[in-house]
C-alpha positions as CSV (number, residue, x, y, z in Angstrom):
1,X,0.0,0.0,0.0
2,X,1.6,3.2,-0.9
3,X,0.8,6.2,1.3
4,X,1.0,10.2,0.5
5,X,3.5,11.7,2.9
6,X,1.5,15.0,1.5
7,X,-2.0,14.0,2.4
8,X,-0.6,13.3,5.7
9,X,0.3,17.1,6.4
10,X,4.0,16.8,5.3
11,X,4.3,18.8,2.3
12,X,7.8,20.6,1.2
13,X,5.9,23.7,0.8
14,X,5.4,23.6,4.4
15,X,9.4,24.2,5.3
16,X,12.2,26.7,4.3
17,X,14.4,25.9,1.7
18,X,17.0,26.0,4.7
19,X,15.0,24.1,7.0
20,X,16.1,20.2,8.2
21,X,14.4,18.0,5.4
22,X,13.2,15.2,7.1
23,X,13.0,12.9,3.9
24,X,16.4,13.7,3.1
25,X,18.0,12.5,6.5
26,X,22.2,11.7,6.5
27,X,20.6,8.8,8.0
28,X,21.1,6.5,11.2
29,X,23.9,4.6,12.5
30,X,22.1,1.4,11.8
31,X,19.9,1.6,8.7
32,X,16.2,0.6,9.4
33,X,13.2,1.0,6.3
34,X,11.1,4.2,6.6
35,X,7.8,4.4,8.0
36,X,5.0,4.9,5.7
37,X,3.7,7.3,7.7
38,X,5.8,9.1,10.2
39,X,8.8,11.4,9.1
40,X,12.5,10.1,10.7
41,X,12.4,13.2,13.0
42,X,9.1,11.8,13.9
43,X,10.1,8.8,14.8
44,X,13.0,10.5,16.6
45,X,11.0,12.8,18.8
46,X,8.8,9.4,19.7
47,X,11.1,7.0,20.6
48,X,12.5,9.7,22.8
49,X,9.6,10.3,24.5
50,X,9.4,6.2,25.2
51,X,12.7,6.2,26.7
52,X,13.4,5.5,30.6
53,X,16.0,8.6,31.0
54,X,12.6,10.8,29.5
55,X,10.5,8.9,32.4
56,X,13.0,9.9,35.1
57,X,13.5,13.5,34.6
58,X,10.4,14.0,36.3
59,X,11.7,13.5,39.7
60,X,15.2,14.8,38.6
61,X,15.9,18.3,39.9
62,X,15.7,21.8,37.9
63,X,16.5,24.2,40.8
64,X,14.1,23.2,43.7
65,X,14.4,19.4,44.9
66,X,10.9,18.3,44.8
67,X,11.2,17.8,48.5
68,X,10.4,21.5,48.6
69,X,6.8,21.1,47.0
70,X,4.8,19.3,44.4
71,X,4.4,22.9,42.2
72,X,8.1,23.8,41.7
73,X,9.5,22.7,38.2
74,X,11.2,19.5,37.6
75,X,13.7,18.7,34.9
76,X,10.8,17.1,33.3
77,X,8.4,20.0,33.4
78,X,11.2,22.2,32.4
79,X,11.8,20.1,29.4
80,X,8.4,20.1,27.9
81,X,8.3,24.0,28.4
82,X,11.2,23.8,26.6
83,X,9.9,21.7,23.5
84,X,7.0,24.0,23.3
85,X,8.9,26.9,22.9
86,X,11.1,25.3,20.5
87,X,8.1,24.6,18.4
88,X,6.7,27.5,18.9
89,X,10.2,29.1,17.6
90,X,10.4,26.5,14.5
91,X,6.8,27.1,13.2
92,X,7.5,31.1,12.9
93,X,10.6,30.2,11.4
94,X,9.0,27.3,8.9
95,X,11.3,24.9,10.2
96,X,10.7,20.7,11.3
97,X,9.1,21.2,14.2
98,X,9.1,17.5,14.8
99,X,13.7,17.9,14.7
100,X,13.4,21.1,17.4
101,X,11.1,19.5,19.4
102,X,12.9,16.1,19.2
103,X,16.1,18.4,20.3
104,X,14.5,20.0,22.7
105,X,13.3,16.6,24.8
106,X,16.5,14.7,25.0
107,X,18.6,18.1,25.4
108,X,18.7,17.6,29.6
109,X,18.9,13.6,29.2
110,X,22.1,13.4,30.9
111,X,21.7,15.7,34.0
112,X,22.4,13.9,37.4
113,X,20.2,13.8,40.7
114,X,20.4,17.5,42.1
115,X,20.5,19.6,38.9
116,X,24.3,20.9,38.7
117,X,25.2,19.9,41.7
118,X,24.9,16.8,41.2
119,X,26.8,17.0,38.1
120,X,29.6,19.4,39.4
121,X,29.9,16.3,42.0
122,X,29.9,13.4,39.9
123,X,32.5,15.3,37.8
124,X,35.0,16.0,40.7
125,X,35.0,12.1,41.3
126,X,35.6,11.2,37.8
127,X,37.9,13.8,37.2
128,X,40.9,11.2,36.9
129,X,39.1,9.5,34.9
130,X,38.1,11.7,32.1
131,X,35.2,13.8,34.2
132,X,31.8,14.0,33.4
133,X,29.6,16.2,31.0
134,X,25.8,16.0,31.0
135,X,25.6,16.5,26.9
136,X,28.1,13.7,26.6
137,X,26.1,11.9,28.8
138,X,23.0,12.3,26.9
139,X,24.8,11.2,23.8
140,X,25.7,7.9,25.7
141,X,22.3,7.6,26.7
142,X,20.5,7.7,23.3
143,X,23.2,5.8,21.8
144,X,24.4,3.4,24.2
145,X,22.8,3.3,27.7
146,X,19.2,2.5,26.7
147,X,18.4,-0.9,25.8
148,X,15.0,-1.1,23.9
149,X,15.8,-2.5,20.8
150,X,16.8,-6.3,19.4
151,X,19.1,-4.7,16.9
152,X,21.4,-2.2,18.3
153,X,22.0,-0.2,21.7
154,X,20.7,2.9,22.4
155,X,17.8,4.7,20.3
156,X,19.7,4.7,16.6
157,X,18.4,8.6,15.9
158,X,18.9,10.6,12.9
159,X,22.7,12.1,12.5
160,X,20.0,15.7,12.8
161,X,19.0,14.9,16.3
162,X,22.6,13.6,17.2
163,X,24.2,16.7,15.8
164,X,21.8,19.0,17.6
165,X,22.2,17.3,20.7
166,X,25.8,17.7,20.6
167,X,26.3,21.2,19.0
168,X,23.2,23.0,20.0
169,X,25.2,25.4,22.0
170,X,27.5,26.3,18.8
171,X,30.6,24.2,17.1
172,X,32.5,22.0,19.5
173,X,35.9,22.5,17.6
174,X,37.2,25.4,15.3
175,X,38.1,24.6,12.1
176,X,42.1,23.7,13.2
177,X,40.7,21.2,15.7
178,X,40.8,23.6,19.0
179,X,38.0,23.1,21.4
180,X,35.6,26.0,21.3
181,X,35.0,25.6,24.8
182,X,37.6,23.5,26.5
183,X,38.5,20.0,25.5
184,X,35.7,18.2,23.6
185,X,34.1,15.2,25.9
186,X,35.5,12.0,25.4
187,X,32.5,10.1,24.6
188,X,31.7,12.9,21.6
189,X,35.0,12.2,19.9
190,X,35.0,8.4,20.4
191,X,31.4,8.5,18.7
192,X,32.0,10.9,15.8
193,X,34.9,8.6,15.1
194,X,32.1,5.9,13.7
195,X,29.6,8.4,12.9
196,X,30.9,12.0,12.5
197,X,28.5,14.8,13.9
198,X,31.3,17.2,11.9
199,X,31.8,19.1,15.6
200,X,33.4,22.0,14.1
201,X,30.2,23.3,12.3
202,X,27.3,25.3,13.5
203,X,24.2,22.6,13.7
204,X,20.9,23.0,12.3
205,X,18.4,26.1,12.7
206,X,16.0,23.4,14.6
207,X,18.9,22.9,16.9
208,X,19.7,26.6,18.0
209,X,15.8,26.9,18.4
210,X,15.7,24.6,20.9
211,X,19.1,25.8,22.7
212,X,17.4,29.5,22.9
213,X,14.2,28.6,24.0
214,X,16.3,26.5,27.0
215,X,17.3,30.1,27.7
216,X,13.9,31.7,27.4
217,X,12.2,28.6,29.3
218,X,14.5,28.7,32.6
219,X,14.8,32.3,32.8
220,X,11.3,32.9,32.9
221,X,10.4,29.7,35.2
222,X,13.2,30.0,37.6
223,X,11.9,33.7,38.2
224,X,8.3,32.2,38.7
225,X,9.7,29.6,41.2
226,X,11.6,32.1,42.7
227,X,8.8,34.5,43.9
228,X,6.9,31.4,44.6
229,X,9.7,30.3,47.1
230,X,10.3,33.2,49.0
231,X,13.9,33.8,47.6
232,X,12.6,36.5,45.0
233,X,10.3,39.4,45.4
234,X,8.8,42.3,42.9
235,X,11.1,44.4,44.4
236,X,13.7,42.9,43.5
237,X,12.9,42.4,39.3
238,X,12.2,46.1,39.5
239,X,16.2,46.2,39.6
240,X,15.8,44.6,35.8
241,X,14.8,47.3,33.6
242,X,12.9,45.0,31.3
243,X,11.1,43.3,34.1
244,X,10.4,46.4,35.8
245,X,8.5,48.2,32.4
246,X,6.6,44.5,32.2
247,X,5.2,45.2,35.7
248,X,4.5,48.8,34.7
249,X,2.8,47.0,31.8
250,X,0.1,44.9,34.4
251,X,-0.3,47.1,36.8
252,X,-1.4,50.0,34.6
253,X,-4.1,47.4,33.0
254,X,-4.9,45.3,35.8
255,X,-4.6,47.1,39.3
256,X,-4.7,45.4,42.3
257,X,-4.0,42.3,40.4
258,X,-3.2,39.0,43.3
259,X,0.3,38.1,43.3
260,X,-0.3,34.8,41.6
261,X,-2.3,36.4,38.9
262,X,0.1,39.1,38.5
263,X,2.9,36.8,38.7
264,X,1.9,35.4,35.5
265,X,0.7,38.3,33.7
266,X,4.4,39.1,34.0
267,X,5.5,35.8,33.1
268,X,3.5,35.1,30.4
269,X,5.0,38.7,28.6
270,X,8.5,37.7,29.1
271,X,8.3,34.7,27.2
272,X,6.0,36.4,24.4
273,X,8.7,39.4,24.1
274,X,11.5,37.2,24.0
275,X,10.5,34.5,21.7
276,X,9.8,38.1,19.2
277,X,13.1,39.2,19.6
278,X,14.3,35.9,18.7
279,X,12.2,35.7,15.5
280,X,13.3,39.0,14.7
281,X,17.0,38.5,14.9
282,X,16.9,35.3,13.1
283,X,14.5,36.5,9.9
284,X,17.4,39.4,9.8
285,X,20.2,36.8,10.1
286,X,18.4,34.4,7.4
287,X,17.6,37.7,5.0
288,X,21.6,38.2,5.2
289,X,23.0,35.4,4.7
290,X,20.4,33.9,2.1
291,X,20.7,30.1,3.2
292,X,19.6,28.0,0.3
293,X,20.1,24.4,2.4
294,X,20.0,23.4,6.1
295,X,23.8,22.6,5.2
296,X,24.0,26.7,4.3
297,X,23.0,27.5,8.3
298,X,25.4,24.8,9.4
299,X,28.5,26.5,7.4
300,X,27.0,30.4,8.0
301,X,30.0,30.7,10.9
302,X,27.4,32.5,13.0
303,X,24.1,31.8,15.4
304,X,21.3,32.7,13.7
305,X,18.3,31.8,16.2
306,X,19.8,34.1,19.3
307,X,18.9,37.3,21.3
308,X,19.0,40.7,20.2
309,X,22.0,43.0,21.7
310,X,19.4,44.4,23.7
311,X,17.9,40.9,24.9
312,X,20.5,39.5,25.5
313,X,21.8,42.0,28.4
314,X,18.4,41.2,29.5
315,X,19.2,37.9,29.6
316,X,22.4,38.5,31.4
317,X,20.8,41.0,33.8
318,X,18.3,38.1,34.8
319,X,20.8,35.3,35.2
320,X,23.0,37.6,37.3
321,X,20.1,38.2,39.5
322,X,19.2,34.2,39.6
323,X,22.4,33.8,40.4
324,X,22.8,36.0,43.4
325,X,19.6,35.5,44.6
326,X,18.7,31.8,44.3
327,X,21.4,29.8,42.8
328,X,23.9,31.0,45.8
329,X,21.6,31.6,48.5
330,X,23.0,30.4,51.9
331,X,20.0,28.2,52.0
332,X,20.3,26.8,48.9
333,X,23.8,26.4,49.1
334,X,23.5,24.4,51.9
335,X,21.0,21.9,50.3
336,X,23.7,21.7,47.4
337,X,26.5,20.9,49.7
338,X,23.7,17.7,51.3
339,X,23.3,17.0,47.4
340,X,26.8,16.7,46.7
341,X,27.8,14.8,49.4
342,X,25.1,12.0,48.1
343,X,26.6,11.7,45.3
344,X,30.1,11.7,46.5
345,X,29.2,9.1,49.1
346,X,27.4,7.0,46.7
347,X,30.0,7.0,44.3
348,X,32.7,5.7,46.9
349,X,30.2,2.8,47.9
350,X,29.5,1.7,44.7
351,X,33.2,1.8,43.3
352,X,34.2,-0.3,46.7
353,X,31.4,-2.7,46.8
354,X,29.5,-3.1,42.9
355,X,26.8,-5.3,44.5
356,X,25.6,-2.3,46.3
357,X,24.2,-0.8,43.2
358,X,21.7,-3.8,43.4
359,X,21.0,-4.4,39.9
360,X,21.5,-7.2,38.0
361,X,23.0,-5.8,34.9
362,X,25.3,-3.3,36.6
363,X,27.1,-5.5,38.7
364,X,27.0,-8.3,36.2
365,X,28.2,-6.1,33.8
366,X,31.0,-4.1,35.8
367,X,33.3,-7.6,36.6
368,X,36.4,-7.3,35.1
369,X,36.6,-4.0,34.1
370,X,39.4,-1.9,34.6
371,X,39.3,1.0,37.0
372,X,38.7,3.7,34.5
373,X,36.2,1.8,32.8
374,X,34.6,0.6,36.2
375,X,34.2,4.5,37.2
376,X,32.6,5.3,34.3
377,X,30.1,2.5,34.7
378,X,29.3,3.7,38.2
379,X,29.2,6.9,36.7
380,X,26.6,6.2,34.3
381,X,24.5,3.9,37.2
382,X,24.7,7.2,39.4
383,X,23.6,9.4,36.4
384,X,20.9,7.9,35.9
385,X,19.9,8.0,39.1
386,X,16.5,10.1,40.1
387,X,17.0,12.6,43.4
388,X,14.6,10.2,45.1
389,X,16.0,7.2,44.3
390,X,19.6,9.0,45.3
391,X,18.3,9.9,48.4
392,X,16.9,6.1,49.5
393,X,20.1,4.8,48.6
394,X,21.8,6.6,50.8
395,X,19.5,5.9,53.5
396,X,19.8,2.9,52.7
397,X,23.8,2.6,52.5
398,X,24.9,5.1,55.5
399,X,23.8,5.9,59.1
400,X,23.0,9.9,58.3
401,X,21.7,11.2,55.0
402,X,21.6,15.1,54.4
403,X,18.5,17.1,55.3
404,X,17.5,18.4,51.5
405,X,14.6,20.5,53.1
């Protein structure tokens, strides 16, 4: 039975001329027949949804463990704010939304228990063994660490959603091989050396899409969980200009507003005037540099989805105050040190005693191993790991587990 892809909503009228084409995939690691009657980027954005590291992020932390209450957002709820953005981003733009949304979803897979703390902890223990980065550790997950499938490891996604995972925050290496931001991961180079994501180019328009809207979805929601917490107040975003003329903006059409109301009013505007500015900037970008080809974006040697010069102090102004505010608050920075020394402990347990992990295929699968090798496997078991579950291991394994309250 033959099917029409264009019946089915997926015309080529429907996408730029520089958008991803999702008929015209590089392909997948291992080859598989194309569905009848879902695109590849589709297929992608599905099988990550089905994934266990998707199920887990929703008791995986974004800046509030969930300890602190059921409304705060989780690295799960931050994730499908993120998506929608993304899509929201890629349908102005006339770009696969299925690809930025795709992007978007696995773009946190690899984050630890405890947000950055966790990660900033699991890194200082594998430090002599090579360290650990969460977007490398996302690649291992989708192409090693899950096991669905009879015919290979991992999820086998497109080379588009593996090259916007990897590069969605710009080129990993300049063109004479220097890391752009340090030393390239290395888990990315040991994988581009079977299936080469070509780390020293930008990566697709549906990519940076979903690597702004990360920026416009935790900006606004950290300042919603912020107020919501106790650690921000109006006061204090009247210190932003931006913020401050967005209040202006509610109060002069909605007086006496309640806080929750008005909370979102204000909320709701941020994200509108930032995903503008975004659309503006990158319909100027496209206009100069004419791409004819998604491979025309990749080789443009610039961001073309980004903030405005204007926004993007915004932006700054807004993560400075995050920063000060919530993300090194005494309090907070006390529940990070309790987070941390999970991790650490955990790590130690794990790395003396395997059958601790209690699992039948990590400690069947970790005899034998040398010790770099045997860190990196706790290292992914502990990766994986949920704050909750974390925390019950711990409890579990040592007379005193922190307070993360």
């Amino acid at each position: 039975m033959t099917i029409d892809r264009h019946a089915l909503g997926y015309g080529d009228s429907e996408r730029a001329v520089y958008a991803a084409d999702p008929w015209k995939t590089r392909g997948r690691l291992y080859p598989e027949d194309f569905s009848p009657t879902r695109s590849d980027f589709q297929r992608d954005r599905d099988r990550i949804v089905h994934t266990t590291a998707f199920r887990r992020l929703k008791h995986k932390t974004q800046v509030f463990i969930a300890q602190d209450g059921d409304h705060y957002r989780t690295r799960l709820t931050h994730t499908i704010e993120v998506a929608q953005v993304a899509r929201a981003l890629a349908r102005a733009l006339k770009l696969d939304e299925d690809l930025a949304e795709g992007v978007a979803l696995v773009h946190d897979f690899g984050h630890t228990p405890f947000g950055h703390t966790g990660e900033d902890a699991l890194h200082e223990v594998l430090l002599p063994y090579g360290g650990f980065d969460h977007n490398a550790q996302s690649l291992r997950i989708v192409t090693k660490l899950e096991r669905r499938y009879a015919d290979f490891d991992g999820i086998n996604l497109t080379w588009e959603s593996l090259e916007g995972l990897v590069k969605h925050n710009g080129p990993l290496l300049t063109k004479d091989g220097a890391g752009t931001r340090g030393p390239v991961p290395q888990p990315i180079l040991d994988y581009c050396e079977i299936h080469d994501l070509e780390l020293d180019t930008y990566a697709s328009l549906e990519a940076q899409v979903a690597a702004i809207a990360d920026d416009i979805a935790y900006n606004t929601h950290d300042i919603d969980d912020g107020l919501r917490s106790g650690y921000l107040s109006f006061e204090m975003l009247e210190e932003i200009p931006f913020l401050a003329g967005l209040m202006a903006e509610v109060r002069e059409r909605y007086p006496n507003l309640e806080p929750s109301r008005f909370t979102h009013e204000i909320m709701r505007r941020q994200i509108t005037r930032m995903v503008e500015d975004v659309i503006s900037v990158a319909q100027r970008g496209l206009a100069e540099i004419k791409p004819k080809s998604a491979t025309d974006v990749r080789l443009a040697n610039r961001v073309i989805a980004t903030f405005s010069d204007e926004m993007s102090e915004t932006d700054r102004q807004i993560k400075a105050m995050l920063f000060k505010r919530i993300y090194r608050h005494p309090e907070i920075m006390r529940i990070r040190a309790g987070a941390a020394q999970i991790v650490t402990d955990l790590f130690a347990a794990y790395m003396a005693n395997p059958k601790e992990m209690q699992s039948h295929y990590w400690v069947d699968h970790i005899a034998g191993l040398a010790e770099a090798a045997r860190a990196r496997h706790v290292g992914d078991y502990l990766a994986g790991m949920t704050d909750t579950y974390a925390i019950s291991a711990h409890r579990r394994l040592f007379d005193h587990t922190p307070d993360l309250r």
